[in-house]
C-alpha positions in Angstrom: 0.0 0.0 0.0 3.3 2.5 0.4 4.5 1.4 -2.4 1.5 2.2 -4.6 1.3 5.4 -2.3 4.5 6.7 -3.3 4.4 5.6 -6.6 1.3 7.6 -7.1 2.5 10.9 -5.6 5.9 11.0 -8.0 4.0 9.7 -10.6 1.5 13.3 -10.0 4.6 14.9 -9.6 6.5 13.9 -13.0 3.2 14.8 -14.8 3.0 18.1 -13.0 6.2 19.3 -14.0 5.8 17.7 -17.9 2.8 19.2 -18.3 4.1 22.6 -17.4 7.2 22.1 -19.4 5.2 21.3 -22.7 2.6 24.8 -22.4 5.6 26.3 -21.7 7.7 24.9 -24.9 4.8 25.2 -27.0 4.2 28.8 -26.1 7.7 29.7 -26.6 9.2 27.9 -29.0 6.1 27.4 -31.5 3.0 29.1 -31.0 4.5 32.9 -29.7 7.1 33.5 -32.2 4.8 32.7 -35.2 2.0 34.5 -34.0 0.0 31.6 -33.7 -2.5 31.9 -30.8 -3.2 28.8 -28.1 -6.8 28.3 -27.4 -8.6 29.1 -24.0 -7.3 31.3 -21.5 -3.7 31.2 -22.6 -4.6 32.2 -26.1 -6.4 35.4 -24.7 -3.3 36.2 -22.9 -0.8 36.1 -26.2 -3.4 38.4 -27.5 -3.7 40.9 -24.3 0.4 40.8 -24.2 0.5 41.7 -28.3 -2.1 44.0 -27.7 -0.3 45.7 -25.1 3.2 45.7 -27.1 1.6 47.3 -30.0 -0.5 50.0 -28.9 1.4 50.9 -25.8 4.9 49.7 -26.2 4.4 47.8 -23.3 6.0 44.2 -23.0 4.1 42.3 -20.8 4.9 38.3 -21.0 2.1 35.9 -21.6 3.0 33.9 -18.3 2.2 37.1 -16.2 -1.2 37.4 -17.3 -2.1 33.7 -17.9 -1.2 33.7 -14.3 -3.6 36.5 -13.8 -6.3 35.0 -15.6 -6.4 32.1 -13.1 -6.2 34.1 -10.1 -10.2 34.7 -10.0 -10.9 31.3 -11.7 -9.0 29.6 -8.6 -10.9 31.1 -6.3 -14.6 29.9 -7.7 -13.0 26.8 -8.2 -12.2 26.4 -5.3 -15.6 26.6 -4.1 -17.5 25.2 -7.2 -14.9 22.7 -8.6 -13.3 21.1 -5.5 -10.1 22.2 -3.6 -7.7 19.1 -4.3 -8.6 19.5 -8.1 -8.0 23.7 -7.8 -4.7 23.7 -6.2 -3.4 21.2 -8.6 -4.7 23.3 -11.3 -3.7 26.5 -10.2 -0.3 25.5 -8.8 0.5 24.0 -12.6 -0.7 26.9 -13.9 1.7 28.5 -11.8 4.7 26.7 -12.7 3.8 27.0 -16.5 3.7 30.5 -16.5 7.6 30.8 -14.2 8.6 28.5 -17.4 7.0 30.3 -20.1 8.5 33.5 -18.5 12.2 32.4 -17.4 12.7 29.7 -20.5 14.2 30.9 -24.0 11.8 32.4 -26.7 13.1 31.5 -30.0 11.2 29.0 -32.6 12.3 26.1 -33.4 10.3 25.9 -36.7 11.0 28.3 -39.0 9.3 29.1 -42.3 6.4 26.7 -41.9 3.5 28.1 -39.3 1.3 25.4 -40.3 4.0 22.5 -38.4 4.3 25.2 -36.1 0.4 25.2 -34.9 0.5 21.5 -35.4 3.7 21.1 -32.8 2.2 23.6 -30.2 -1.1 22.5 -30.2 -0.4 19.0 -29.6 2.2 19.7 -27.2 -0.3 21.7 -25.7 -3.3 19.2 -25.9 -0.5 16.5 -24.0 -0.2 18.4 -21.2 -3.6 18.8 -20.8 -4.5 15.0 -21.5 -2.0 13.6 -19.1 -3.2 16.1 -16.3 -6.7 15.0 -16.6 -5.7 11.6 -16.7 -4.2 12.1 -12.7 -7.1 14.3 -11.5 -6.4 17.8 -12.2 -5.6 20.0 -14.8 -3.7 22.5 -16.6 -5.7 26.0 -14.9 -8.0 28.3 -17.0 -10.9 26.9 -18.6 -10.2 23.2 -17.0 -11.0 24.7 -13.6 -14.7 26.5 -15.4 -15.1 23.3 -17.1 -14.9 21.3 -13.8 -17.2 24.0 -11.7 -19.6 24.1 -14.7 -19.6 20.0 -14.7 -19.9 19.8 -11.0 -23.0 22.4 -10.4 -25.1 21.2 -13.4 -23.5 18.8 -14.6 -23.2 20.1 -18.3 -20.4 20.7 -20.1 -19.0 23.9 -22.0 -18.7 23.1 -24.9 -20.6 26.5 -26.0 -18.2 28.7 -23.9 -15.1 27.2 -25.0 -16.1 27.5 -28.3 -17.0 31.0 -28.1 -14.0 32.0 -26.7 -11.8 30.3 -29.1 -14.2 31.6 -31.9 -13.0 35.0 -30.4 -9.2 34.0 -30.1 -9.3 32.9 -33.9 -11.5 36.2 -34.6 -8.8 38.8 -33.0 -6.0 37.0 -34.1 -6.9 37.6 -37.8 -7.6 41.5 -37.1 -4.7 42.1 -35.2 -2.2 39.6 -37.4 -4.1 38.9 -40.3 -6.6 35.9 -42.0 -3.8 33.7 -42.4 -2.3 33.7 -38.8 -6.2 33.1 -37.9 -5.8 30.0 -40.0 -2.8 28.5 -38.2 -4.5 29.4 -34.8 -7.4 27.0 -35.7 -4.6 24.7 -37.2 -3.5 24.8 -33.6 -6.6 24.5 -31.8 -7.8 22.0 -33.2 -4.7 19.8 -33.1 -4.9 20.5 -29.2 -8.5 19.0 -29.3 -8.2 15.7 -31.0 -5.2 15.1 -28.8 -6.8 15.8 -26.0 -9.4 13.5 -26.7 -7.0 10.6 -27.9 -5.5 10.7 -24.7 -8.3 11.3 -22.5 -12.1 11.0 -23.0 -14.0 14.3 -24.1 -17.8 12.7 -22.7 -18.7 14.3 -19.4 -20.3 10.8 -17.9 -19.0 7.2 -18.4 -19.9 3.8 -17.0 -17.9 1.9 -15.4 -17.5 -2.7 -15.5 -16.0 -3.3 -12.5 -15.0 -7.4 -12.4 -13.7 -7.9 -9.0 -13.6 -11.1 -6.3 -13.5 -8.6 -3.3 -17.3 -7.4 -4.1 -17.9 -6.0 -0.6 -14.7 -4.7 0.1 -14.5 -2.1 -3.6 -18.0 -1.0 -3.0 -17.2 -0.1 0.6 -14.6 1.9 -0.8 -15.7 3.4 -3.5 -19.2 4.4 -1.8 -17.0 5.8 0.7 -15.2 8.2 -1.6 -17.3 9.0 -4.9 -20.6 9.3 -3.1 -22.0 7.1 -6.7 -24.9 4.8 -6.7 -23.4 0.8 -8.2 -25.3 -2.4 -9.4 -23.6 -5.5 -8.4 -24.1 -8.2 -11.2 -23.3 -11.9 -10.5 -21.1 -13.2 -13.4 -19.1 -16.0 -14.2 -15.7 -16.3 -16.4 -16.3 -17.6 -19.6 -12.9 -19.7 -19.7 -12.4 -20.6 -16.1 -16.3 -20.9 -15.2 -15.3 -19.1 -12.0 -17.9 -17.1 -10.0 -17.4 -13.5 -10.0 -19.4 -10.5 -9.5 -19.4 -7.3 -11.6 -20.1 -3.6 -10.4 -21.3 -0.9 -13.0 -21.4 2.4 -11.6 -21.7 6.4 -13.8 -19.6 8.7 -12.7 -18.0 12.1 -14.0 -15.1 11.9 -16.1 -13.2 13.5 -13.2 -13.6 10.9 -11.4 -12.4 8.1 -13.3 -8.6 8.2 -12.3 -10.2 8.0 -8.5 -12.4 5.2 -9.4 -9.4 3.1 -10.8 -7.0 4.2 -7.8 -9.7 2.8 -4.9 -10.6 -0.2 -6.9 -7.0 -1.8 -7.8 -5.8 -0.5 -3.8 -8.6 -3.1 -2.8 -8.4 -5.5 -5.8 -5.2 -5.0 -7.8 -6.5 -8.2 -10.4 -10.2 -6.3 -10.6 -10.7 -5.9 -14.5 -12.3 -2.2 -15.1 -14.1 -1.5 -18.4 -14.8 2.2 -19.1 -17.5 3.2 -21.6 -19.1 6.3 -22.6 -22.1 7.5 -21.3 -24.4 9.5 -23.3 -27.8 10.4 -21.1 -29.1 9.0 -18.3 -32.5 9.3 -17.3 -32.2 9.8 -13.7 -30.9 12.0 -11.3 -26.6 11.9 -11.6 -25.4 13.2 -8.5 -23.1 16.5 -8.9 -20.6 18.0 -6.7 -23.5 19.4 -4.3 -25.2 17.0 -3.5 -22.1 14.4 -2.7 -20.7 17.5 -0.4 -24.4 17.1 1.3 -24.2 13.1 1.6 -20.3 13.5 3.0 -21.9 16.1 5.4 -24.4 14.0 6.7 -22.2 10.5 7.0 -20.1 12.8 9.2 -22.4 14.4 11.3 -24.2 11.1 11.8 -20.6 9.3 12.5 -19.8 12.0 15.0 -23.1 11.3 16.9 -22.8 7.3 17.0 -19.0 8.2 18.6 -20.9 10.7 21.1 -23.3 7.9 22.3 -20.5 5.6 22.2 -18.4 7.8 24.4 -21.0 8.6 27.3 
């Protein structure tokens, strides 16, 4: 259990630092020096920074105003979005912006903008894939996206849009049509990687084959606050008795799901599927806060009566 422990925490901390590292490359060295523009939050910024530079003379690096950006955001995430997921979020954004301030700004593609969007967008999309995949994210619109899941669960898919629709707008008045071009090059390179790595639908159902039955639903219930089914089953080859657990959850909570289940069971076979609708209530953020609330306060009181 240590072991896996440990593992874990470097394992966070190696994808921390290589996600940072990629925005920060792929601002620099790709996206920035071609006046190609990132999408989300960090694309607004290039924009404010060129802004600034040409009307005012003012040079005001991206990395200082991404950071700004996500100042505010942090703190409704923090409330809407859950705290573990915002201080990951917000302390990557952090170290993206020291890099994409303090590393050299010189492109490393030159003469061909169109492998330059590619490059930076995927880098980009990377980083924010292999975040995702460990529970939190890159900052910016990750943290809106995960407030916005968690108190309706929707997605927004509208917002982002818009404000890459704007990006891709301003970036062809201020740089020209063609520069617009590459920055929807770009953008979109960052979206299909992001959804090779890690799944774009809000909900999926999870298979959970597992011998320990009792034991991964005490521990998930315990944690993700989810409703499961428990299915008796049997192996096809080995005509062995098992028993299967399908549970919907948020996409957010997938790498959680898999953590608790293999701590328990590490041979539990997990199948993850997409989940379009479903026709009941799915529990958001709220209302598990409310459940956790209650387990405690009714915990608390068995230990009082238990005390006297």
């Amino acid at each position: 259990m240590l072991v896996s422990r440990t593992r874990d925490i470097l394992l966070r901390i190696g994808v921390f630092i290589i996600a940072s590292a990629l925005i920060a490359i792929a601002l620099n060295n790709f996206l920035i020096p071609n006046n190609i523009f990132s999408a989300g939050f960090n694309g607004i910024s290039q924009l404010i920074s060129l802004f600034l530079k040409t009307v005012f003379g003012v040079n005001v690096q991206v990395g200082f105003i991404a950071f700004a950006f996500n100042v505010p955001v942090a703190i409704v995430g923090w409330f809407w979005a859950g705290k573990n997921f915002t201080i990951l979020s917000f302390l990557n954004n952090f170290l993206a912006a020291f890099l994409q301030v303090t590393l050299p700004k010189t492109t490393l593609v030159s003469h061909d903008p169109i492998l330059a969007a590619l490059f930076g967008g995927i880098l980009i999309g990377v980083a924010i894939g292999i975040t995702f995949k460990l529970g939190f994210s890159t900052g910016g619109m990750d943290i809106v996206a995960m407030a916005v899941q968690k108190r309706t669960g929707r997605s927004i898919g509208f917002i982002n849009l818009a404000i890459n629709g704007v990006v891709v707008l301003l970036a062809g008045a201020f740089i020209g049509w063609q520069n617009a071009m590459y920055t929807v090059i770009g953008i979109y390179a960052t979206s299909v990687t992001v959804d090779k790595i890690y799944t774009s639908h809000q909900k999926l159902t999870a298979f959970i084959v597992t011998k320990h039955t009792e034991d991964v639903v005490r521990i998930l219930q315990n944690d993700l606050i989810r409703g499961i089914t428990i299915i008796d089953s049997r192996g096809a080859y080995t005509r062995e008795g098992s028993q299967t657990l399908m549970m919907v959850l948020s996409r957010y909570e997938m790498n959680d799901m898999q953590r608790l289940t293999k701590s328990v069971d590490p041979d539990a076979f997990i199948n993850v599927v997409n989940t379009i609708e479903t026709s009941t209530n799915f529990w958001n953020e709220e209302l598990q806060s409310q459940v956790r609330s209650e387990r405690l306060a009714a915990q608390a009181q068995i230990k009082a009566a238990l005390d006297e």
